[in-house]
Structures are given as C-alpha cells and as structure tokens.
C-alpha positions as CSV (number, residue, x, y, z in Angstrom):
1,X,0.0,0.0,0.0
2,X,2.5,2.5,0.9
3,X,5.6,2.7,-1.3
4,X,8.3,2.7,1.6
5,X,6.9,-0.8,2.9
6,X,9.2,-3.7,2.2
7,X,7.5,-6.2,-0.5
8,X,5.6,-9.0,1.7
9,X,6.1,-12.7,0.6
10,X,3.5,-13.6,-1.5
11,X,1.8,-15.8,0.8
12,X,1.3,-12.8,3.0
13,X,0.9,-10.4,0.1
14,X,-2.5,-12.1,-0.6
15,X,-4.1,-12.3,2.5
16,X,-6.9,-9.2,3.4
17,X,-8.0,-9.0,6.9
18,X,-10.8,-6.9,7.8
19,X,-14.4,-6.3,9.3
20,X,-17.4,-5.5,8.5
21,X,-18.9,-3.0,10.6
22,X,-23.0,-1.9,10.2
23,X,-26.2,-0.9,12.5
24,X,-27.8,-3.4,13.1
25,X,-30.1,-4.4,10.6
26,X,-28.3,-2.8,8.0
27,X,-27.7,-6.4,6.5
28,X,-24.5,-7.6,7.3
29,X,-25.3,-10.7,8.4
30,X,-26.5,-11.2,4.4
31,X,-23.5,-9.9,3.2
32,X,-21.4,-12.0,5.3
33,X,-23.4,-14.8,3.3
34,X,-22.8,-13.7,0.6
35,X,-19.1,-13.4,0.7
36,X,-18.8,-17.3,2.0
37,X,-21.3,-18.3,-1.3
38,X,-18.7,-15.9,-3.9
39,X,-16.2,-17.7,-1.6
40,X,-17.1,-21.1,-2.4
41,X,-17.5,-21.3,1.2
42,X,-21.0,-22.2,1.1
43,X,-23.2,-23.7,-1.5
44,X,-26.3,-22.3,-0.5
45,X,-26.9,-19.0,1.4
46,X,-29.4,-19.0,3.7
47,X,-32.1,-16.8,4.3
48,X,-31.5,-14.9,7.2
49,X,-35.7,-13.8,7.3
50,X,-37.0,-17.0,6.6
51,X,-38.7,-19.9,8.9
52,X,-37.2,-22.4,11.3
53,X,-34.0,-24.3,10.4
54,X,-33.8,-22.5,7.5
55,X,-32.7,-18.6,9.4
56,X,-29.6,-20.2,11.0
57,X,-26.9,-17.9,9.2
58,X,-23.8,-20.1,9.3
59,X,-22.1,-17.5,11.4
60,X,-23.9,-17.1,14.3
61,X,-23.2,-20.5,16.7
62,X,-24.3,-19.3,20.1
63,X,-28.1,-20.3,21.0
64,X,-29.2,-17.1,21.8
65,X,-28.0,-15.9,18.2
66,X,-30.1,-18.2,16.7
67,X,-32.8,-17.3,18.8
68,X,-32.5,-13.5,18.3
69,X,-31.4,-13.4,14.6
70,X,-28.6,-11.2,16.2
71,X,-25.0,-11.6,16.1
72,X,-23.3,-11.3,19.7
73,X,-20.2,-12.9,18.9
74,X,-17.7,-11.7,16.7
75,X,-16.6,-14.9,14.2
76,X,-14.0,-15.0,12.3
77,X,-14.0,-16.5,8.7
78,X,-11.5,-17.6,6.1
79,X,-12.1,-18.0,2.6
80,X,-10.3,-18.2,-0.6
81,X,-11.4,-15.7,-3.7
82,X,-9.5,-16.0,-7.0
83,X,-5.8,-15.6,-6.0
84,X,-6.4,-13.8,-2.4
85,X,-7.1,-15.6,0.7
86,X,-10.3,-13.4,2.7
87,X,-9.7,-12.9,6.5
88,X,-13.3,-12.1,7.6
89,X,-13.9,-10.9,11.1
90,X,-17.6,-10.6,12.0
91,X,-18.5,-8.0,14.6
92,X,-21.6,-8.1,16.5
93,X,-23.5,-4.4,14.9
94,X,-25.4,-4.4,18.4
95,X,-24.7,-1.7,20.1
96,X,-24.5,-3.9,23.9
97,X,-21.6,-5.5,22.7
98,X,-19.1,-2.8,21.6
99,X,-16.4,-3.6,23.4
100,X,-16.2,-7.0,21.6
101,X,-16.3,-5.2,18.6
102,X,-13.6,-2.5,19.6
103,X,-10.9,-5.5,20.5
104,X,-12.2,-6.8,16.8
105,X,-11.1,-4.0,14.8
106,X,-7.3,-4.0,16.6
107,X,-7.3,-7.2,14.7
108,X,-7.8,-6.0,11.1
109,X,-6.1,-4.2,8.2
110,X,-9.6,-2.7,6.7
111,X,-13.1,-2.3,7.6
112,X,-16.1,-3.1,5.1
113,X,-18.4,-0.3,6.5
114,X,-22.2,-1.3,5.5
115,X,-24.9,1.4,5.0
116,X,-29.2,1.3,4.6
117,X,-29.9,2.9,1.3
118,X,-33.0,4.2,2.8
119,X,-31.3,5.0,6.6
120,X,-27.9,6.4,6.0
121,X,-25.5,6.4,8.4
122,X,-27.0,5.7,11.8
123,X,-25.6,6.2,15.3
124,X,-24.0,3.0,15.4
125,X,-22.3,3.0,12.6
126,X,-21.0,6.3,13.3
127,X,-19.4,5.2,16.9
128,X,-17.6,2.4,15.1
129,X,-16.7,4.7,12.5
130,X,-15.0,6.8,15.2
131,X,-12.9,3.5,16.4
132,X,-11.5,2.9,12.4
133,X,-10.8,6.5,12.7
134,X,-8.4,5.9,15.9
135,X,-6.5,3.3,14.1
136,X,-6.4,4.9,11.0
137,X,-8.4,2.3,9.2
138,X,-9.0,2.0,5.2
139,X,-12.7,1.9,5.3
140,X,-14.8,0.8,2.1
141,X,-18.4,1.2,1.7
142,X,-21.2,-0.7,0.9
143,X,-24.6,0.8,0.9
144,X,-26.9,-1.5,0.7
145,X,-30.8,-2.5,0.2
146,X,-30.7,-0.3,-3.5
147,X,-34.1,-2.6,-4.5
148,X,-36.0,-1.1,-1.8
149,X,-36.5,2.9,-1.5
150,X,-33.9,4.4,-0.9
151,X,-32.5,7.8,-1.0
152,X,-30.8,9.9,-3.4
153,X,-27.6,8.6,-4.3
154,X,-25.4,12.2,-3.7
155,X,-27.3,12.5,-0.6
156,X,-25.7,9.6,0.8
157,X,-23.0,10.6,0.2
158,X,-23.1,13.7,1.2
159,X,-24.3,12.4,4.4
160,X,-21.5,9.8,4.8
161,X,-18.7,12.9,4.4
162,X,-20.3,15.0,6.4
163,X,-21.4,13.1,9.2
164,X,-17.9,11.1,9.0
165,X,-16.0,13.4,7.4
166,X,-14.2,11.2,5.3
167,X,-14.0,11.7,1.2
168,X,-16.2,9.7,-1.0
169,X,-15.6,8.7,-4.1
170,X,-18.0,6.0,-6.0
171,X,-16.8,2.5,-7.3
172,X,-20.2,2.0,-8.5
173,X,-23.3,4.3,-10.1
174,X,-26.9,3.4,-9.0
175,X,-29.1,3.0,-12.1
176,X,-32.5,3.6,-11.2
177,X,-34.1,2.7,-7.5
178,X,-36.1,0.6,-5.4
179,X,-38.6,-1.4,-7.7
180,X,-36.6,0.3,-10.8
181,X,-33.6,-0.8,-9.0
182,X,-31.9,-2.3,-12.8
183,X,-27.9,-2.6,-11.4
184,X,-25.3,-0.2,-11.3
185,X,-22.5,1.4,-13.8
186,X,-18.7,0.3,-12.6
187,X,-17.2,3.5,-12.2
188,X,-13.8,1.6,-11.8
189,X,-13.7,-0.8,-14.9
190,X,-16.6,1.0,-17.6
191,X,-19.0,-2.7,-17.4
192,X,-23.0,-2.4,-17.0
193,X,-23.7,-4.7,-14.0
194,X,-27.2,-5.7,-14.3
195,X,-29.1,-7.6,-11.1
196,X,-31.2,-10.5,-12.0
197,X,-34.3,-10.6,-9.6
198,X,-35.2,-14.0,-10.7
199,X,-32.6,-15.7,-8.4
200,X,-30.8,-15.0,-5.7
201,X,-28.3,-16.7,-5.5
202,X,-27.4,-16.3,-9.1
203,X,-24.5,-13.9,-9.4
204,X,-25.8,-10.4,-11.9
205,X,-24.3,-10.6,-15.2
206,X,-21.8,-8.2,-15.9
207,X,-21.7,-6.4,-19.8
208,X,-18.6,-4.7,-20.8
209,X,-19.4,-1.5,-22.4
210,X,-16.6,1.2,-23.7
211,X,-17.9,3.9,-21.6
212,X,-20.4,6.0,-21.5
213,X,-21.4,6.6,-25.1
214,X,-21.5,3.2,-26.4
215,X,-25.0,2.5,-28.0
216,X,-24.8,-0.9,-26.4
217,X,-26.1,0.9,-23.0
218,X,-29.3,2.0,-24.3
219,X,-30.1,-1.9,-25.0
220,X,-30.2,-2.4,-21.3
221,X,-31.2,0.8,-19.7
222,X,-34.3,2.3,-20.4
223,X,-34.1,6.0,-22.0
224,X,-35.2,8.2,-18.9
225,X,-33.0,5.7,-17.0
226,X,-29.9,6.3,-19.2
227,X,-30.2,10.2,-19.0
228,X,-30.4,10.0,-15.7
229,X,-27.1,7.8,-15.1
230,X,-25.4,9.9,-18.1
231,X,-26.0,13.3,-16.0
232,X,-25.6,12.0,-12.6
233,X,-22.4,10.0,-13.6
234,X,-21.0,13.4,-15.4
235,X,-21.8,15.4,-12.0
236,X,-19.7,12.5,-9.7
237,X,-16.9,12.8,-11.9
238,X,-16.9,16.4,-11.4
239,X,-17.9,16.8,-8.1
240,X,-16.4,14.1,-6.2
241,X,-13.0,12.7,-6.2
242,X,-10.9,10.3,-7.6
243,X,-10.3,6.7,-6.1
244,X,-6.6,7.1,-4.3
245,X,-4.9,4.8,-3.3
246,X,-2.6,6.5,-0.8
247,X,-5.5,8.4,0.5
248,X,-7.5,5.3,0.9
249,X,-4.8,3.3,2.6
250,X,-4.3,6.2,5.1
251,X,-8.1,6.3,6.0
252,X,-9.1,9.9,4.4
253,X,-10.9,8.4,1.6
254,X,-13.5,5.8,1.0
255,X,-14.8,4.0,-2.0
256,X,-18.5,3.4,-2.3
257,X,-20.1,0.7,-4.0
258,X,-24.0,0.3,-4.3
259,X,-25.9,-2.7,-4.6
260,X,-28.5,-5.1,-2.5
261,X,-26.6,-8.3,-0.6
262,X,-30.0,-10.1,-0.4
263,X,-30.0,-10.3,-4.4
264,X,-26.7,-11.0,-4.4
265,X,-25.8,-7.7,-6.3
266,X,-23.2,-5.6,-6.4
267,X,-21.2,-8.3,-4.0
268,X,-19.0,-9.2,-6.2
269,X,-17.4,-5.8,-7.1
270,X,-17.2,-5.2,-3.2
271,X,-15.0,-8.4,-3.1
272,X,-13.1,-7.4,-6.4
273,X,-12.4,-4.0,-4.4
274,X,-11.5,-5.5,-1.1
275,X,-8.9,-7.6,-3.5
276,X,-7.9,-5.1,-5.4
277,X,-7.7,-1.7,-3.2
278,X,-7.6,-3.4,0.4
279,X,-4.4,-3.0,2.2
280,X,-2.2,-6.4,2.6
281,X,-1.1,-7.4,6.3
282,X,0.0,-4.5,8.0
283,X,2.8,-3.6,10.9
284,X,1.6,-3.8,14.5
285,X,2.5,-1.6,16.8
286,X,4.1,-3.5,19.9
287,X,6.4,-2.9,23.4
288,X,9.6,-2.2,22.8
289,X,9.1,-2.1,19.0
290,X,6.6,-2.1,16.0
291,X,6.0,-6.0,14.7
292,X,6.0,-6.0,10.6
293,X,4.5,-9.0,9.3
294,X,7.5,-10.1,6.7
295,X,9.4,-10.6,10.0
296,X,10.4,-14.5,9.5
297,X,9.8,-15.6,13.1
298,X,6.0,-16.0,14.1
299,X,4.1,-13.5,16.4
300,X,0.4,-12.7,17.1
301,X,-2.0,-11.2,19.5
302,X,-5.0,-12.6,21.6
303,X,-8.3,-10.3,20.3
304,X,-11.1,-12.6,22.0
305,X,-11.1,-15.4,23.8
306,X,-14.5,-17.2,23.2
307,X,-15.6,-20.0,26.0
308,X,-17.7,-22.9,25.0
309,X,-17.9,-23.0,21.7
310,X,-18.5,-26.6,21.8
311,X,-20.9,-26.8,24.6
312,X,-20.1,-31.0,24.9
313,X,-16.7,-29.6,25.7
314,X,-15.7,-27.0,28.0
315,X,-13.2,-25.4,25.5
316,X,-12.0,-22.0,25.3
317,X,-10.9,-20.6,22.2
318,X,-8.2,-17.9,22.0
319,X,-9.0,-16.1,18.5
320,X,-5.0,-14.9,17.0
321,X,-4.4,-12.5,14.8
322,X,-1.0,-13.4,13.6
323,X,1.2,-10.2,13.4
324,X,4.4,-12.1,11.6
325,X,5.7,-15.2,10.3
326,X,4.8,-18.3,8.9
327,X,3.2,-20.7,11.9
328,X,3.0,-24.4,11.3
329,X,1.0,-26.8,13.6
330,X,2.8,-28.0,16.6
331,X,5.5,-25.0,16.8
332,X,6.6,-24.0,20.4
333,X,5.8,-20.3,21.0
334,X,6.4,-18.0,24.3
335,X,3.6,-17.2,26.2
336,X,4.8,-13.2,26.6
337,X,2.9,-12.7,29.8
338,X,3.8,-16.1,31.8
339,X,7.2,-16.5,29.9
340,X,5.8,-19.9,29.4
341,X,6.8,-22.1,26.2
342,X,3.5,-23.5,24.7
343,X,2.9,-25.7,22.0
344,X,0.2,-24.7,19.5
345,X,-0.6,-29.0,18.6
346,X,-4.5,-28.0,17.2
347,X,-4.9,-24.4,16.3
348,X,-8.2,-24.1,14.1
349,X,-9.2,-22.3,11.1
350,X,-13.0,-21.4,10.5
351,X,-14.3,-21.7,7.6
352,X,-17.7,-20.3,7.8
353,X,-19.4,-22.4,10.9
354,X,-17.0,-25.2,10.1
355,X,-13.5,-25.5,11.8
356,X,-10.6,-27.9,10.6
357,X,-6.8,-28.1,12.0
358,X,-5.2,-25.6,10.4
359,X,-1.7,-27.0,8.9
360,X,-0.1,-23.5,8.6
361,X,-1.5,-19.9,8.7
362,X,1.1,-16.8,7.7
363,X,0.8,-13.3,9.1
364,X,-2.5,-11.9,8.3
365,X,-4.3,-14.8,9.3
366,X,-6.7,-15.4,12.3
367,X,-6.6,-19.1,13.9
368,X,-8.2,-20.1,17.0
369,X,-6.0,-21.9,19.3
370,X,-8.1,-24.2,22.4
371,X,-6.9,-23.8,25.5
372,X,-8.4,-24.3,29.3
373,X,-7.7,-20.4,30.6
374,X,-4.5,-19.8,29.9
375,X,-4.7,-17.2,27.1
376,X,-6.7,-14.3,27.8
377,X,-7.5,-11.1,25.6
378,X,-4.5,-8.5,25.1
379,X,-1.4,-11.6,25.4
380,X,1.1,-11.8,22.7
381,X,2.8,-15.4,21.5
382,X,6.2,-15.0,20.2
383,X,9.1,-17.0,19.1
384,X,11.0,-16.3,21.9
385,X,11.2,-12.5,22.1
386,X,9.5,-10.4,24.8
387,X,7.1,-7.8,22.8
388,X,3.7,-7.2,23.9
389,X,1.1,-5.7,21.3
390,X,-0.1,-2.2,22.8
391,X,-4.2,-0.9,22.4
392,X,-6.4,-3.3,23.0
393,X,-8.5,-1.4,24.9
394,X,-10.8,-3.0,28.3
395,X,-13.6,-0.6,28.9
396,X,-14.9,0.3,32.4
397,X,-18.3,-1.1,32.5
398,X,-21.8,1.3,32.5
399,X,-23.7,-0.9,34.2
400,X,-23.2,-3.0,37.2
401,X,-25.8,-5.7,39.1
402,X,-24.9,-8.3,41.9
403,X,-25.0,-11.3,40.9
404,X,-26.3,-14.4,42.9
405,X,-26.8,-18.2,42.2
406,X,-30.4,-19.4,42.6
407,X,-28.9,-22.5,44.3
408,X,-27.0,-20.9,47.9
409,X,-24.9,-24.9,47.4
410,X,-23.6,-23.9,43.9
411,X,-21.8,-20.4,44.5
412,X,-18.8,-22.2,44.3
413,X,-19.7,-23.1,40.2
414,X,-20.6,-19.6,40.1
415,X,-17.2,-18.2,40.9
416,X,-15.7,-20.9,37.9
417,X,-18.8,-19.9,35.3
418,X,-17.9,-16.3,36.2
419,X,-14.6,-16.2,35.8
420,X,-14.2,-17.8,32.6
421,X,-16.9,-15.0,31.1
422,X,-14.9,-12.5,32.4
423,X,-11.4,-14.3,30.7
424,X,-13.5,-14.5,27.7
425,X,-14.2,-10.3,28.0
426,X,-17.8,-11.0,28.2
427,X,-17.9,-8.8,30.9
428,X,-16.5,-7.6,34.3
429,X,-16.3,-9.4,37.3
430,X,-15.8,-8.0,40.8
431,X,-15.5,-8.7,44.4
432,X,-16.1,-6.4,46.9
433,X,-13.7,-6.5,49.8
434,X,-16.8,-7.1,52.3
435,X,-20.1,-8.8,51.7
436,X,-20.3,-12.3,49.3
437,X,-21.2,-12.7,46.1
438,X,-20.0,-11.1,43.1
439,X,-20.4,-7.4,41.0
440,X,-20.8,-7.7,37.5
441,X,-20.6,-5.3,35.0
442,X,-21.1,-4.6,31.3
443,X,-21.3,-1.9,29.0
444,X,-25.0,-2.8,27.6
445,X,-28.1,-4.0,29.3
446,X,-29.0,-7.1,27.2
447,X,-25.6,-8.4,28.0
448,X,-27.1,-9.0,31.1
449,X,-29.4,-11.4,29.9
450,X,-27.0,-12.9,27.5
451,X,-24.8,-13.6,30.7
452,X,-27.9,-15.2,32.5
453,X,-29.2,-17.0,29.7
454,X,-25.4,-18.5,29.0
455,X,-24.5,-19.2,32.5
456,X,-27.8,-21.4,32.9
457,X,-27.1,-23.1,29.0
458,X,-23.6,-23.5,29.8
459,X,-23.3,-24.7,33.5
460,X,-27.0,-25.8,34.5
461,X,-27.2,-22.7,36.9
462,X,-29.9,-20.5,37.2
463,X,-28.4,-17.0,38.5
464,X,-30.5,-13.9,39.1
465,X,-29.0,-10.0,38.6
466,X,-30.4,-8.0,41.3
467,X,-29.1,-4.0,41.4
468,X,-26.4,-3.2,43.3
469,X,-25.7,0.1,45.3
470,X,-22.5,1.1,42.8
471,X,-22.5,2.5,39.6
472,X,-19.3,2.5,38.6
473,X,-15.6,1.1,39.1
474,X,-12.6,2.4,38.4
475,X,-9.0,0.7,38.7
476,X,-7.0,2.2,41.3
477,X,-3.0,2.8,40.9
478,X,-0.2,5.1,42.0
479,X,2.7,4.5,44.9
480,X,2.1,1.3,47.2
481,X,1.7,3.2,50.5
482,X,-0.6,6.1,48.6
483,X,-2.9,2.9,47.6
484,X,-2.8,1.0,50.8
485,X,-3.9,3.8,52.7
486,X,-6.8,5.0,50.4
487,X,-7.5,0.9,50.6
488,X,-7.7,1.3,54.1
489,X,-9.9,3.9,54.3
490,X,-12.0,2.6,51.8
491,X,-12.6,-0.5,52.6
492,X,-16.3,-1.2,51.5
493,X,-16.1,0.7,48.2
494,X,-12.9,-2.0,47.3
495,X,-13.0,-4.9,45.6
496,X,-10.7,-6.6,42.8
497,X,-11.5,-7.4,39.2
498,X,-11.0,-10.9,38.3
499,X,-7.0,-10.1,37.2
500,X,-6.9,-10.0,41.6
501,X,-6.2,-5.9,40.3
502,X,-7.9,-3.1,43.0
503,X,-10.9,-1.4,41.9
504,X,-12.5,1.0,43.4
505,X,-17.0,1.0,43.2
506,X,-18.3,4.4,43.1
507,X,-21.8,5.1,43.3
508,X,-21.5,8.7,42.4
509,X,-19.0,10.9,40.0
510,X,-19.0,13.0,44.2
511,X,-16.9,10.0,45.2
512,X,-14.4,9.9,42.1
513,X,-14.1,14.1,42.7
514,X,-13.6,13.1,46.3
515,X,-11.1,10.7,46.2
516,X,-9.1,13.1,43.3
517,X,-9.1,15.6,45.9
518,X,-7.9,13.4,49.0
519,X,-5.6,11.8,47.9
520,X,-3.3,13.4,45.1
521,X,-0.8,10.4,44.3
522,X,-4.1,7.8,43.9
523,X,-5.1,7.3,40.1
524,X,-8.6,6.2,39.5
525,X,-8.3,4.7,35.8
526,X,-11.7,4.3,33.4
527,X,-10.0,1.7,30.8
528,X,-6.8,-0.6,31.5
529,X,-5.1,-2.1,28.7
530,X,-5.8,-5.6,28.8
531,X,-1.4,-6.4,29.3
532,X,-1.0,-6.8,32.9
C-alpha cells in the first residue's frame, strides 16, 4: 500500500484482513453470506428472514444468536477468492456489545463499513466509525438494500462525508431505484452490471461497455434511466473525487459501491475491491518495537477469547491474529505474559461455521488456538522475544448488578462460570472487599441477559441480577503506600477485578471528585489495557 513498505512474501501479500462494521439491521449478516457463497465457502446462502431451520446464518453459533437473529459474537472466517485468501472478522453491529467489537477492529487491516440505502448512516455505525478512525483504518463502503427505497444517491454521500467526514468517491453508479432498482454502472472498470431478480443466488451478469457513449447501454437501460445515469455520472466525476490509493490506505478516503446483498448484487465488485484496493497485512504496533509481518519468526495477539464453543466440551478458544511469520502446527511459542513455552498442537481455522486443523497460517491470518484459561485477551505469542502488542483497549463497564446463584450450594460453580466469562471479556467481574457474592458489569443491558441465559445453558445454573448500590468502578494505581492507605480507608467501596487488580466501586462521579481531591498520588483509571 505505501511505497516505503518492504514487499511481503506472497503468501502474505494475498491475504486481506478486515471487518465488517453496520447498525444493526443494516444487513450484514447477508453480506457475510454472501461473501462465504462468492467464496465457495457455502453452496447455499441462507435466508437470514426465513422460517425455522432454514434462518440459522452459518455464522452465528451461540443459542441465543439463533434465537435473536442477532450476532453477539464476533466470528472470524477464512475463505479463498480467485488468488487472495479473505480474513473475515464478523462483529456483532449491536450496540450492547461494543467492546467486543472494539478489541475486533485491533485485529484488522480494513473495515467493510455497511450502510441502509434508505437510513444512511445511523448512530451505530458512526461510533464504530470513530474506532476505524483511531486506528487509522481503510474503510470501504457498501450501501446497501438499493431494491427497496432508498435515497438519493449524492445525498448519501453527502451524508457519509459530512457526518464522518471522510472523502467519497463512488466505485459504482446506481441505475434507477427501489422497484426500478436495474444494477449499477462500474465506475472503476466502464462494465453495466445488471441484477437478476429472478434468483438469488445467481450472481448479476456483468456487460462490458466502452464507456459512456457506447450505444450498447441504451439496450439495457431504459431512455429516462440512461439520462439520468449519463448526467448523474457526469456530476460524480466532477464533483467528487478520484479513487486514491494513498489516500484510501491512510483512511481519508472511502470507496463506495451500491448494490443489495439479499440479491446477491453488487457483491462481487465489493470483493473485487477488497482484493484489489484493500491493504495487505499491516505492521503492528508492539512494546519495545513495531512487529511487521514479513518478520520470519512467528508473532500474534490474543483479540477474544470465546468459551464454550462446543458446549459438549468446556473449550475456550483464543482467537490470533497473527502479526508475523509463517506458523506451522505443533510450533513451540512463548507465552509473553507467563514466559511460558506452549505448543500450539491443534490451532483451528473457521471456515464459515466449520472448523478444521489448520496446517499453517502466515501473518494476516486469524486461527483459534483451544486452551483451558490460559490465554486471555491483550497476550502476545512470540518466538521467543519479549514484545507485547499495545491498544487493546478494556472498557470500564456502565452498568453494574450483583450477581447471585439461585442455588446458595452452587456459589462455588458460580465463581468458575464467572470467571471464565470474564477471561473471555464478556464482561467484568468484581469482588467487593466485604459482603459475598459477586459485581458484574457490562457496558450494555441485554448483556445481562446474554450472561444469564449463558451461565444457565452452559453450567445448569440458574443466577439472578439484582441491582447493586455502585455505579461504577474504576482501577486504582499510583505509589504502594498512597494505595494501601486509600484501601484502608475505603474499605467497602474496594473490591478486585478478576486479574486480583484493586478497583475502586463508586456510586456517584462525588466519590471519584472526592477521592481526586484526597488523595493526590491515587489514580482512578476508566479503561486498563488488557497487558497486565
């Protein structure tokens, strides 16, 4: 992408890693589809509307996703496509599970960013726009759901680069919309994509034309339909601009490309783009120095750690981004944080809902390695050498309830099942200093019920959430005496998060102000990086 970067093997040189971030409902869930059928993933998408059996998306595993028809866990996906080898990361677009879907995003080169034709950019999107924007993220757009009303094309994008400020430029060129909806002009290559309503799954046929004047348009589009595509292309071209490279790879620029993931159009360009513009593995920043992926000894990062994903089994699955190298099954690597060797003997690739032993993965790639609690979100695996990858952020929860087994005789389980949830970043877990029991806190309400509804699936325990008297917690650090005697005085606002670090529970902002004010050398920390 940029010109002073070293060329990457080719192995690595063809892999694209990257996300796909929406509001819910925006249809990303289909899109995801889609990209396993184009893929050869899948044979057959499925129909993420229709009845019974037939809704279960093949990326959404967990019960309650199934049940919902909402994705809570981010998956992550790996499919070829021609010569380049697609790293998909799902993220869940509900806005409960953000955090999940911040950690995602350190794990990715690119984000696919999916918009409503008829909606715009909606709040959601626009906070996970803000996180690309921290990390500098190339960002291509979809907008989606062209066969139903939707809104004028330039005030989309207007909207997009005002509300994100971010250039547009357009890949594609609506031609006509909602029931009209015909296909779109390919800005990029000068081809008439045309959608076939008939079938779904049946990818559009694509007509090469020389441009705009060629007579052969006027076969295809109707007249009033043509003028309008001849003027409103002319107006882009003026008005917007170009597609650049450099400016797309640093994140100031975004390509857009129109089209409706249900009828499968307007997919396949995305993918072509993704392939074609999408930036190949990049460097990862890392204590005491920046990781770049054409490094020949092996390195990556833990972005999620997801816990029973085989509910016969109590396995936990580490997902890795791998920053560097070439891995091979069975290789030794130094678990940074213990300075433990571990051997990787079954690390697994997903392909959609399907997992086989993955032989070898190269920087890029994303495997999940099984483990019973050792790897947690934020630890790095190296060859040997002490680095640690920096930002992955771990949010101070909003909301915080007691939590309490139904069954007094199994508040021992409760400790195990709440522990591993709070490994897996699910959410916090406290314990006060006085009183039994345990705090637990989240940044979304229905994660609540995904916590309840998980810890009676996973573990046969019914728990209930009753409120508790804090509102907050915050992570206490500064000078060991400082500490100990704020502890001291303290005592029931203290607890530990399940790390064994201090936290502090406020129940109002007064008590943060107050301790600020008392004692000088004590920090009271919002977010910790999840390194410890």
């Amino acid at each position: 992408m940029l010109d002073n970067r070293p060329t990457l093997p080719p192995e690595i040189a063809r892999r694209r890693t990257f996300a796909i971030i929406s509001h819910p409902d925006a249809g990303k869930t289909t899109l995801t589809e889609k990209f396993l059928l184009y893929g050869g993933a899948i044979q057959m998408a499925g129909q993420v509307r229709a009845k019974g059996e037939a809704r279960r998306t093949r990326s959404d595993f967990m019960q309650m996703e199934k049940d919902r028809g909402i994705s809570v866990s981010a998956s992550a996906m790996s499919f070829d496509y021609g010569k380049f080898r697609f790293n998909l990361v799902d993220t869940p677009g509900h806005s409960d599970f953000s955090e999940d879907t911040y950690r995602t995003l350190t794990a990715v080169d690119a984000a696919v960013m999916v918009i409503d034709g008829a909606k715009g950019v909606e709040s959601q999107t626009q906070k996970l726009f803000e996180v690309c924007r921290l990390r500098d993220l190339p960002i291509l757009t979809f907008c989606n759901k062209m066969d139903r009303e939707s809104r004028d094309t330039f005030e989309i994008i207007d909207e997009i680069q005002e509300m994100l400020a971010i250039d547009v430029t357009p890949a594609s060129w609506p031609i006509g919309v909602g029931r009209d909806f015909l296909g779109c002009y390919d800005m990029i290559h000068n081809r008439l994509e045309l959608m076939d309503r008939a079938d779904r799954n049946k990818v559009a046929e694509s007509i090469k034309i020389n441009g705009l004047d060629d007579p052969k348009l006027a076969e295809h589009v109707p007249a009033d339909l043509l003028e309008k595509l001849l003027e409103e292309v002319e107006m882009a071209r003026e008005l917007l601009p170009p597609l650049d490279a450099q400016a797309l790879s640093e994140g100031t620029l975004t390509p857009i490309w129109f089209g409706s993931a249900i009828n499968s159009f307007g997919v396949k360009e995305l993918m072509d783009g993704i392939a074609e513009y999408g930036p190949e593995p990049q460097p990862q920043s890392a204590e005491p120095r920046q990781i770049s992926p054409e490094e020949t000894k092996v390195s990556g990062f833990v972005f999620k750690v997801q816990a029973n994903m085989d509910p016969k089994h109590r396995d936990r699955v580490a997902f890795l981004r791998l920053a560097s190298g070439h891995f091979q099954r069975g290789m030794k690597l130094t678990h940074v944080r213990t300075k433990k060797p571990m051997a990787v003997s079954s690390p697994v690739l997903f392909l959609a809902s399907d997992r086989e032993l993955a032989e070898e993965a190269w920087a890029g790639d994303i495997i999940g390695i099984p483990n019973h609690g050792q790897l947690r979100i934020g630890d790095t695996l190296t060859e040997g050498e002490a680095l640690k990858v920096t930002g992955i952020p771990s949010f101070s929860p909003e909301l915080l309830q007691n939590c309490r087994a139904g069954d007094p005789l199994k508040a021992k389980h409760l400790d195990k099942a709440l522990m591993q949830f709070a490994e897996e970043g699910a959410a916090k877990v406290f314990k006060p200093t006085f009183g039994s029991g345990f705090i637990v806190g989240v940044v979304g309400q229905l994660q609540f019920e995904v916590l309840a509804s998980r810890i009676e699936l996973e573990y046969g325990l019914p728990v209930r959430f009753e409120a508790s008297q804090f509102t907050s917690a915050r992570w206490v650090s500064g000078p060991k005496e400082a500490v100990e005697k704020f502890a001291a005085a303290n005592k029931q606002h203290m607890g530990e998060d399940n790390d064994g670090d201090l936290v502090y529970l406020t129940r109002l902002q007064w008590d943060i102000d107050r301790v600020e004010r008392d004692y000088p050398d004590v920090r009271l920390t919002a977010t910790k990086e999840m390194m410890v």
